[in-house]
C-alpha positions as CSV (number, residue, x, y, z in Angstrom):
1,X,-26.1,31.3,-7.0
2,X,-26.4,32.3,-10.5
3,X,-27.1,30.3,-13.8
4,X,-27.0,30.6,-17.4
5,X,-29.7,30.6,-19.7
6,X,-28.0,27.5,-21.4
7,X,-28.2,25.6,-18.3
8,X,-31.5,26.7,-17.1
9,X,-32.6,25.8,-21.2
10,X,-31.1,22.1,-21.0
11,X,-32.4,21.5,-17.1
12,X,-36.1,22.8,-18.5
13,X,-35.7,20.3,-21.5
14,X,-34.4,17.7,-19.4
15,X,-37.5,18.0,-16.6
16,X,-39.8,18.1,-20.0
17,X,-38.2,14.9,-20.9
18,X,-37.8,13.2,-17.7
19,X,-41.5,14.1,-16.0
20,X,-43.9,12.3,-19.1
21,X,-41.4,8.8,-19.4
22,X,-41.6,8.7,-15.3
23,X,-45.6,9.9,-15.6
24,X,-45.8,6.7,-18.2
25,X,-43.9,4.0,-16.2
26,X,-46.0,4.8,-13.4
27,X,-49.0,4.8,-15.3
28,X,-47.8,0.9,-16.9
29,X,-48.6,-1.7,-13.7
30,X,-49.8,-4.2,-16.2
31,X,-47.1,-6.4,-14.6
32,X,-48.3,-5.4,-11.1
33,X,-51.6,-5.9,-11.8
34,X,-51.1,-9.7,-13.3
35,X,-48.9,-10.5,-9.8
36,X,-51.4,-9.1,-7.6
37,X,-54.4,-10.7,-8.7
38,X,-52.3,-14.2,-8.8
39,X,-53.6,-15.1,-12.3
40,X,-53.0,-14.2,-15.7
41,X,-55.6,-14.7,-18.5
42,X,-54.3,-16.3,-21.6
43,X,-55.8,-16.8,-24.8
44,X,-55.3,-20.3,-26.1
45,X,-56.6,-21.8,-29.4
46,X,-58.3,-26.0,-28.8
47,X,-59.1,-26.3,-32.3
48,X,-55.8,-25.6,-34.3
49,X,-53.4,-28.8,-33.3
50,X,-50.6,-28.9,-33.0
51,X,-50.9,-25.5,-31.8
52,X,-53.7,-25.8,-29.9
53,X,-56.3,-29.1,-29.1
54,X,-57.9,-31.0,-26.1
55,X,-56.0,-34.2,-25.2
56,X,-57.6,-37.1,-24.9
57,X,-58.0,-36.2,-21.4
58,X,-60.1,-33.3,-22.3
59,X,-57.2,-30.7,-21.1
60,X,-55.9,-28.5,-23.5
61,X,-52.4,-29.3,-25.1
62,X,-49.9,-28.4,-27.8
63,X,-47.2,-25.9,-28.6
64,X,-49.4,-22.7,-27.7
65,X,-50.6,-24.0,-24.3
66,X,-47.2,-25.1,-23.1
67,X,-46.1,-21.5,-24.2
68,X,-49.0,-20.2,-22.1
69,X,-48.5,-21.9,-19.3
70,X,-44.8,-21.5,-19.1
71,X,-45.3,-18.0,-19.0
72,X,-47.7,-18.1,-16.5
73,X,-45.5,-20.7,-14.0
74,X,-42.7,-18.0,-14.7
75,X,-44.8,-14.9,-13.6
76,X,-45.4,-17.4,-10.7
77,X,-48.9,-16.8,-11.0
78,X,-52.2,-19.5,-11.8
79,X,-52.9,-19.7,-15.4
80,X,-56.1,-18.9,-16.7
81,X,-56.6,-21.0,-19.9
82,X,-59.3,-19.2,-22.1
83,X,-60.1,-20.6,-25.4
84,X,-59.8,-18.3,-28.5
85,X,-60.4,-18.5,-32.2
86,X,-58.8,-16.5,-34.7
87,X,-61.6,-13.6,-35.7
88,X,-61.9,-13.0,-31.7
89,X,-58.5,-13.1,-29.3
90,X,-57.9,-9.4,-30.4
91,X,-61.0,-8.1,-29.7
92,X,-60.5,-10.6,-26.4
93,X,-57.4,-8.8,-25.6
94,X,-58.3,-4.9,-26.3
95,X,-61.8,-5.7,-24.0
96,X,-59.8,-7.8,-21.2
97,X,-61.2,-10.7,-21.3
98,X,-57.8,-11.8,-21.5
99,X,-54.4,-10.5,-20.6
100,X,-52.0,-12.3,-23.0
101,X,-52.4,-13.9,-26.9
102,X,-51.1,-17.3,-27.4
103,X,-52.6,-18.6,-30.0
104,X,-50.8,-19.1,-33.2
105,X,-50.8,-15.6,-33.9
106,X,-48.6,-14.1,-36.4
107,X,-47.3,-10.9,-36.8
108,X,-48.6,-7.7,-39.1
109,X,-48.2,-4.1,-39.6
110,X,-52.2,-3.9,-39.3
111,X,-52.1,-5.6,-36.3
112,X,-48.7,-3.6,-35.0
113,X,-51.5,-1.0,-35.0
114,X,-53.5,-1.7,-31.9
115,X,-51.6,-4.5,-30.0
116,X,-47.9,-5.2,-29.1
117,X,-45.8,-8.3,-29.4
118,X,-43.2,-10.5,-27.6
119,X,-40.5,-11.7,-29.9
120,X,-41.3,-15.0,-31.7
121,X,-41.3,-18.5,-29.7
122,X,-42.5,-21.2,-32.7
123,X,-42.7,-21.2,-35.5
124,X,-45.6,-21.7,-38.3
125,X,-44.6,-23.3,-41.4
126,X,-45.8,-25.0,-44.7
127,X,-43.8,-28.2,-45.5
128,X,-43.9,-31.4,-47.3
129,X,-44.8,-34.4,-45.1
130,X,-44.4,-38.0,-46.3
131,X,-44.3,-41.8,-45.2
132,X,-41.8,-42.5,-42.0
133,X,-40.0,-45.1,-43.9
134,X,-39.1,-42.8,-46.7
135,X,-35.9,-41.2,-46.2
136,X,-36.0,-37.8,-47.9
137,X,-33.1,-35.2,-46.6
138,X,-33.3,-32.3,-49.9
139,X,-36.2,-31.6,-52.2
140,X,-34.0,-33.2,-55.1
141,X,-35.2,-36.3,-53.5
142,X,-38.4,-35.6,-54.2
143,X,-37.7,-36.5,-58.4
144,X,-40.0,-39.2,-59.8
145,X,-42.4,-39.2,-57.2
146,X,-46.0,-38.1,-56.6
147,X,-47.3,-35.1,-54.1
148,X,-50.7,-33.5,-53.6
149,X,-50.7,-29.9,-52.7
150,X,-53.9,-27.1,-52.8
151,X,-54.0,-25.2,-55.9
152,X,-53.0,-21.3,-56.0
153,X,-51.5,-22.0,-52.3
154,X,-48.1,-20.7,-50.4
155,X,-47.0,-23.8,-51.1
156,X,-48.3,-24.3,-54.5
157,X,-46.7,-21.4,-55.8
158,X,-43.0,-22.3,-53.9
159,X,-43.0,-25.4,-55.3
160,X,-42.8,-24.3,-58.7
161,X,-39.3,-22.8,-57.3
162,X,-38.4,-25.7,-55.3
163,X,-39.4,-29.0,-56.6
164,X,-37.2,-30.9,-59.1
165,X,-39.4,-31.2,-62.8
166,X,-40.0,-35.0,-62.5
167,X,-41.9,-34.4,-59.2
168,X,-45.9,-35.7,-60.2
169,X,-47.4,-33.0,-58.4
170,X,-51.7,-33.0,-57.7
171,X,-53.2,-30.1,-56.9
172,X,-57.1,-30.5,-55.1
173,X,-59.2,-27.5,-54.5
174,X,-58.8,-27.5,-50.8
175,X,-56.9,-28.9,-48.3
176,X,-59.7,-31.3,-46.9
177,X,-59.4,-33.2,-50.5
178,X,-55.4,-32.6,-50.7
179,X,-55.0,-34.2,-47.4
180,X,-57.6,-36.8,-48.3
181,X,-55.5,-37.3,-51.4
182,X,-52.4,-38.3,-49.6
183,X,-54.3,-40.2,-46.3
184,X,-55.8,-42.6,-49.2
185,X,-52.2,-43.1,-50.3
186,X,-53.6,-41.3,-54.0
187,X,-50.0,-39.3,-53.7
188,X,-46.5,-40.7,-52.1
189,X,-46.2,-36.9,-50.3
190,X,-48.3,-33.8,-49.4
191,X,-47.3,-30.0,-49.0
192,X,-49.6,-28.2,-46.4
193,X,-49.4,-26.0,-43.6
194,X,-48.1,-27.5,-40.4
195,X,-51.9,-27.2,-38.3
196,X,-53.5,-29.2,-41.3
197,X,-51.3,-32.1,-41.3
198,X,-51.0,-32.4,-37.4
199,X,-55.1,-32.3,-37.6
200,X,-55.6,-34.8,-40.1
201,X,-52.9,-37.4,-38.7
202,X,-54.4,-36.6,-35.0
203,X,-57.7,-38.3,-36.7
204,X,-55.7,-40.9,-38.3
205,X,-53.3,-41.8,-36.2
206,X,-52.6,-45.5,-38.4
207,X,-51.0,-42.9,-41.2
208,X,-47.6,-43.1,-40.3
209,X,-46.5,-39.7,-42.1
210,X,-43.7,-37.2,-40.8
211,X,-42.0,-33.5,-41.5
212,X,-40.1,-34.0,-44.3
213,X,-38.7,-30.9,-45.9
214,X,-39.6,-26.8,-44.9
215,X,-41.3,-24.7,-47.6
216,X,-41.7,-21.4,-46.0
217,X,-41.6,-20.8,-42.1
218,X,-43.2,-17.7,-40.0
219,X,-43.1,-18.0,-36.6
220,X,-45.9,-17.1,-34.0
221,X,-45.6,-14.6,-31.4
222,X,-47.4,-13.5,-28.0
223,X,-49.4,-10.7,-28.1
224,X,-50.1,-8.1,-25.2
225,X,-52.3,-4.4,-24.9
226,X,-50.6,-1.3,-26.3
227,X,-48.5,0.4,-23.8
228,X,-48.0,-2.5,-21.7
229,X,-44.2,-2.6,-21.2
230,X,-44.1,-3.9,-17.9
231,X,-45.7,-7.2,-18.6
232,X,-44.4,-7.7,-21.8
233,X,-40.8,-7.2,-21.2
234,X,-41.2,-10.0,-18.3
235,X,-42.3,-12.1,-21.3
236,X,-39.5,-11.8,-23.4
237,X,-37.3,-12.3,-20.8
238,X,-39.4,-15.6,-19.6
239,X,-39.1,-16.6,-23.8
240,X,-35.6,-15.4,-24.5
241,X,-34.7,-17.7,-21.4
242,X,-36.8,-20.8,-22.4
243,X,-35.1,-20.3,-26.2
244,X,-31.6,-20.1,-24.7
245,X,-32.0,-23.3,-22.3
246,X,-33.7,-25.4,-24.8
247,X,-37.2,-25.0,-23.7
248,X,-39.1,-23.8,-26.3
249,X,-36.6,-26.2,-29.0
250,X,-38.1,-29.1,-26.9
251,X,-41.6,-27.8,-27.3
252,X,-41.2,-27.3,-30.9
253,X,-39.8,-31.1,-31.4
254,X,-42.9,-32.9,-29.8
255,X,-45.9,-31.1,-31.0
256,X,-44.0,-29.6,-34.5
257,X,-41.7,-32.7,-35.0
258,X,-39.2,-30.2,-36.3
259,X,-36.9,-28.0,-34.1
260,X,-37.1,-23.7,-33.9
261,X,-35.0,-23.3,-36.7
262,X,-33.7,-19.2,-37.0
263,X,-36.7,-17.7,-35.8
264,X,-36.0,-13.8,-35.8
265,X,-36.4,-12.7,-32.1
């Protein structure tokens, strides 16, 4: 049988293509690996509520740790709970101390660099939180009254954009004193991140404060090794299934107190 050098060409470069991509999937049994030990590892924050935070059981809970172990009930594996904090759950990951991130953790082009991420599944957001009996639906309600906020912040600086020019606005030189501000009723409103309020209201649990209106949202995301495909496409499936079925809205309404919004996947 005889062939042309055009076919012989396009099988070579075919075999050249084919060989490396089957040479790499074998190569990838992160997903194997996770199903059989029976465990995964994930890294959980218990100092950032609502994100992350013992119970008054002791047991962690909030937004992160349900993520964590959904994933983990959907692998059908046990779920390893390891606490993070923020300047170590990469360095936890690359050195495999853990398997997964779940822990508040936002996405970068610096961090793109050495890990890999699921799409989003909460998000992370500065708002405006107020009294429960005040009804506030649009930041023109906002007019005449007072709110504290932390100078030179995300939220500071949106304001300026967002607020009507009759709102008494009270800036504090960190989020301890704008909090305090608005706890000891100083200011009718307060415009923080989402972890701060649920942090100070978790101490305070007489304040009876509440989301009010969204200032700028960024949603958190899983994070896994480079070059593990395997186990990470089974997490977006496990998310992309838990944000179509109402799952991760559900989560997102009792630890946020605000639904998933348009989170980009």
């Amino acid at each position: 049988m005889k062939f042309s050098r055009r076919a012989f060409a396009a099988g070579a470069a075919a075999l050249a293509i084919t060989l490396p991509l089957g040479a790499s999937a074998q190569q990838d049994g992160s997903l194997k690996a996770v199903q059989d030990k029976g465990s995964i590892s994930l890294g959980i924050p218990t100092d950032y509520p609502p994100y992350g935070f013992m119970g008054p059981d002791f047991k962690p809970t909030g937004v992160d740790v349900a993520v964590a172990q959904l994933i983990a009930d959907k692998l059908g594996v046990k779920a390893d709970l390891v606490p993070v904090s923020t300047p170590n759950r990469i360095p936890y990951l690359q050195s495999r101390k853990i398997d997964v991130i779940v822990s508040a953790l936002g996405k970068n082009e610096e961090r793109q660099k050495v890990i890999d991420f699921s799409v989003s599944y909460a998000p992370f957001f500065q708002a405006v939180f107020g009294p429960k009996n005040v009804e506030v639906k649009s930041f023109a309600d906002l007019a005449d009254k007072t709110l504290a906020v932390t100078r030179g912040t995300i939220q500071d600086d949106a304001l300026q954009g967002l607020a009507p020019k009759s709102l008494k606005i009270q800036r504090f030189e960190d989020d301890n004193a704008t909090m305090a501000a608005f706890m000891t009723q100083q200011t009718q409103f307060v415009a923080v991140g989402a972890a701060v309020a649920a942090a100070a209201l978790q101490k305070n649990p007489k304040v009876q404060a509440e989301y009010k209106l969204l200032i700028k949202d960024s949603p958190n995301y899983a994070g896994v090794r480079k070059g593990e495909t395997a186990l990470l496409n089974k997490i977006n499936d496990i998310l992309r299934t838990a944000k179509k079925d109402g799952t991760l809205e559900s989560y997102s309404q009792k630890w946020l107190g605000r639904g998933m919004g348009n989170l980009p996947d």
